[in-house]
N, C-alpha and C positions, 0 to 999 in steps of 0.2 A: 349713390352720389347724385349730387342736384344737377341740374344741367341750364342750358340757356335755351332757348329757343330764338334762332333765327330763321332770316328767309332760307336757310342751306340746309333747314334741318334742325334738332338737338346736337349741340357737343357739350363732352365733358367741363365740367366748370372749370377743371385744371386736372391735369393727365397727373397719373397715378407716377413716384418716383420710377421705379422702374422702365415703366413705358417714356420718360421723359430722358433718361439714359440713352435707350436705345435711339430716339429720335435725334437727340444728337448727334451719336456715333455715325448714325445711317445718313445725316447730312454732310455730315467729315467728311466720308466716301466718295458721297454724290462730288462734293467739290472735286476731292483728290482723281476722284473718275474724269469729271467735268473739262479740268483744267491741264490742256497740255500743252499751252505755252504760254509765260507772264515775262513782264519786266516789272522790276523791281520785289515790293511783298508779295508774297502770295496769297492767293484770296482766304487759304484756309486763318491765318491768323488774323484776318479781318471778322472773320468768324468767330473766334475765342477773341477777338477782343472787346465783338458785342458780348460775349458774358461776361468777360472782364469789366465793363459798360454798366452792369446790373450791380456787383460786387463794388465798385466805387462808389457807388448810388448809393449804394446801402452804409459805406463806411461814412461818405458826407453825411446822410441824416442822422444817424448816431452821433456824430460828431457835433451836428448844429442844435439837437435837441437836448442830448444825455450831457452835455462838459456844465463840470458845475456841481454834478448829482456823481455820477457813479468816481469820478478821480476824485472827489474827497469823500465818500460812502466808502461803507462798508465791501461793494460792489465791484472794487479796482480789478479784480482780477480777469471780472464778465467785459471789461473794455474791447473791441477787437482792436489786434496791433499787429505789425509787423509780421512778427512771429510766431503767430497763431495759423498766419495764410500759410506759413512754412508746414506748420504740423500739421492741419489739412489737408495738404498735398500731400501727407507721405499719410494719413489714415492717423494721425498719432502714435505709430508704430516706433514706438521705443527706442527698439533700433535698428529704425532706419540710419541713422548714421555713420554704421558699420558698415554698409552695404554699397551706400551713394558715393561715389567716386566725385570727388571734387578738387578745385585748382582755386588759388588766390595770387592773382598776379598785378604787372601794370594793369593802371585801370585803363578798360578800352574805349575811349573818350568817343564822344558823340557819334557810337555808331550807328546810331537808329534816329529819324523822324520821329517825334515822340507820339503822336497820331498814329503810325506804321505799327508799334509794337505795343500788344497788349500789355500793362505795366497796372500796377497797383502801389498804391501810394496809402501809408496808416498813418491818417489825419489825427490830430490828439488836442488841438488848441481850438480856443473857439474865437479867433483871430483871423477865421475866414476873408470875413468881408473887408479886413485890412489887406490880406493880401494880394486878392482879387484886383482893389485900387491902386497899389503899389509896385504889381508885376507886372510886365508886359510891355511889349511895341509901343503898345499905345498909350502907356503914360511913361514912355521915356526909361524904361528899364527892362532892358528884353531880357529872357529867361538866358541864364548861362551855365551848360555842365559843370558848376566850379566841386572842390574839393569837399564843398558841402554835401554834395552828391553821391550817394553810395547805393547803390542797387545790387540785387541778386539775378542772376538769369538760371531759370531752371530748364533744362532740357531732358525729354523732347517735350513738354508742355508749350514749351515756344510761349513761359512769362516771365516778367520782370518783377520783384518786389522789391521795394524802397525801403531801404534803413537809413535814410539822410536824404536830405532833401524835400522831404514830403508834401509839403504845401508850395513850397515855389513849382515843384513839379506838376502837379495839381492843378495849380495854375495855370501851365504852360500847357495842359493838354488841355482845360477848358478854352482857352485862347488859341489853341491849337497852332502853338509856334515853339521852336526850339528841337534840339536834339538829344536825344542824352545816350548813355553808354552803360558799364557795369561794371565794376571788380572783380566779383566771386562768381565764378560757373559752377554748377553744380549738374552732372549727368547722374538721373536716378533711374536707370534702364534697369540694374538690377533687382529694383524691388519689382517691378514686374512678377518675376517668378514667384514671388513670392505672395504679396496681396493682390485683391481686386477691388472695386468696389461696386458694392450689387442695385445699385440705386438709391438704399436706402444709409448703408453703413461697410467698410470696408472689412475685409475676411479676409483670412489665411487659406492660399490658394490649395495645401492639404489637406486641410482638414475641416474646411467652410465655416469654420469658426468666427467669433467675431474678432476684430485685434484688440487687444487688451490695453487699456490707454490711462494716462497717469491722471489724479483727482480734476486736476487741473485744467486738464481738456476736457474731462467730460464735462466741468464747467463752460468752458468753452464752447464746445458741441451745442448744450442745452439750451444757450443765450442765443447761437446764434447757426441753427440749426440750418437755414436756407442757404448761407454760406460754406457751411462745409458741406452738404450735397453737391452746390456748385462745383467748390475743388475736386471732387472727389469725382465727380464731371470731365473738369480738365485733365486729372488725372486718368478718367477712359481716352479721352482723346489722346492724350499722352501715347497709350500704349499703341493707338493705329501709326501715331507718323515715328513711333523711334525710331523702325527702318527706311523712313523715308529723308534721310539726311539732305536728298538732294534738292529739296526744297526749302530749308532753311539756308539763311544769311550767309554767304561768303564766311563772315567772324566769326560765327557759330562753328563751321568746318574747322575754320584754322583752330578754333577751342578745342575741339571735339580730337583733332590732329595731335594735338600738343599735351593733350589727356594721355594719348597713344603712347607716346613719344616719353614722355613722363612715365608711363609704366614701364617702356621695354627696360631692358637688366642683359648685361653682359656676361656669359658664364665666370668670367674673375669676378667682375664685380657682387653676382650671388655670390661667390666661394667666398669672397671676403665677409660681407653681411653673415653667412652662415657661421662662418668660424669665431665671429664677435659674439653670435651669441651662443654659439656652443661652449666658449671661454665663459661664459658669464652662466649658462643654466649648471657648467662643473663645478661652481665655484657656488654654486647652491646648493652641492652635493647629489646632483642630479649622475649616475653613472653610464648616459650613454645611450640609455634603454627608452628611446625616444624617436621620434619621427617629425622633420619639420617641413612646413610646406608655406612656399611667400602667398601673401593676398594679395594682390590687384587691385583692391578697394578701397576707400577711403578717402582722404583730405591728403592730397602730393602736396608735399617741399621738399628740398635738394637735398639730398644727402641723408633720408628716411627711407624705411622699408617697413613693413608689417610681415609679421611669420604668424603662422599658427603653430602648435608646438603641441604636437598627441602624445602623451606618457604611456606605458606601456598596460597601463587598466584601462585605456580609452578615455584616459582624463585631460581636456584640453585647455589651452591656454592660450592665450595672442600677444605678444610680446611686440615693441616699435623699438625699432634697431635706429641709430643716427650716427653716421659717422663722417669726420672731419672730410676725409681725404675724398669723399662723392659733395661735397657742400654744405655738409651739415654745421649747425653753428658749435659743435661740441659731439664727443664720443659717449653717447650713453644708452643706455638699453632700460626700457619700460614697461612693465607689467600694466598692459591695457584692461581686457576683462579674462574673466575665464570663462 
């Protein structure tokens, strides 16, 4: 590797992925070590918000160079958007989704400084520099949480990503004014068990493998490679503060509460969900000879449940139970995956 020469000696030109991992994680620490008592953020997400810092960086220059070329090329798909920081954070893992316990509720309107919380915004227009002149304090239009605004918060990453609002947000953090809030929480503690990521690319915590990821992303991946290190970055950090709840947000808690609260189940209320779908797997001409167990995972709304459903060769199934009388909008039962 080349190196520099300064007055302090040679260093690396740029630290090896791996070692760049760990430096992170070991700075995590040092803060969470560091820090025993704050008001208001805490320093560690001032921390990931400088990487967040780097990842916006990267999405404005794309944004101010590439618009024009790749959204009418053949190249649409190599765009970064939204939804791409999403499957970076989870490794591209397929099904992650099955795993991630998530809620979509009232949105929780400006509960953050928009400076305070690491957020990511996918810029798409090349209509920057109008917006720049058109938002803010200071030409008579301050930034406003309105309904154009829809964000995700992922926890324990403690980030925000933007599916609305993207450029006026943008705005409002380069101007460093306004507040904004989120609709969908999404807690992915339990992919923990399951991947890592090793510096350079994420793995199956069994068997070190690589995770197995759809064409799509590895397009993804391959455009924009510094980025998903990044995430996959946040995502170690992730894994230091899940158990550290006590230092995220007041709203965070009460999300995290309400996740709880959302899962628990009443012994009627399972016996009822059981017997809806045991009515429905007889009438499949299923005899009986089965075993079912509820999930806890997933995407909560009222009046839903998830079962897993083992047949008696070890053949499983996942069924989503919905019934009227817990909230549901209608009585129906769903063959998810098997």
């Amino acid at each position: 590797m080349k190196k520099l020469y300064t007055m302090f000696g040679s260093v690396p030109k740029s630290p090896e992925p791996g070692a760049l991992l760990k430096y992170h994680i070991r700075n995590i620490q040092s803060i969470l070590d560091y820090t025993k008592e704050w008001e208001g953020t805490h320093p560690v997400f001032h921390y990931i918000r400088a990487l967040i810092m780097k990842i916006q960086s990267y999405q404005f220059e794309y944004d101010i160079y590439y618009q024009g070329k790749t959204l009418r090329g053949s190249n649409y798909n190599e765009y970064p958007d939204s939804s791409m920081y999403e499957r970076f954070f989870y490794g591209g893992y397929e099904k992650a989704h099955r795993e991630i316990q998530s809620r979509t509720g009232e949105k929780v309107d400006s509960a953050f400084n928009i400076n305070d919380l690491p957020l990511i915004t996918g810029l798409w227009n090349n209509h920057m520099a109008e917006n720049i002149s058109k938002i803010g304090k200071n030409v008579g239009n301050p930034f406003q949480d309105n309904l154009n605004v829809s964000n995700h918060y992922y926890f324990p990453l403690g980030v925000m990503v933007s599916f609305g609002g993207n450029h006026s947000q943008f705005v409002a953090m380069t101007k460093g004014e306004g507040q904004v809030g989120f609709r969908t929480f999404y807690d992915i503690s339990n992919l923990y068990e399951q991947i890592y990521f090793d510096g350079n690319q994420f793995r199956f915590t069994d068997n070190k493998k690589a995770v197995d990821v759809s064409r799509e992303t590895r397009v993804k991946i391959k455009q924009h490679q510094d980025v998903y290190c990044l995430c996959g970055i946040l995502f170690e950090i992730g894994r230091v503060l899940k158990d550290r709840l006590d230092i995220f947000p007041n709203v965070i808690v009460e999300q995290m509460n309400q996740l709880e609260n959302e899962n628990s189940i009443t012994e009627k209320e399972l016996q009822d969900y059981r017997e809806a779908l045991f009515e429905r797997l007889v009438g499949y001409g299923y005899n009986g000879e089965f075993t079912m167990e509820i999930l806890q995972t997933g995407h909560i709304t009222k009046g839903m449940r998830i079962f897993s459903v083992t047949h008696k060769n070890d053949y499983k199934k996942v069924y989503q139970v919905n019934l009227r009388k817990y909230g549901g909008t209608s009585d129906q039962i769903f063959l998810l995956y098997n």
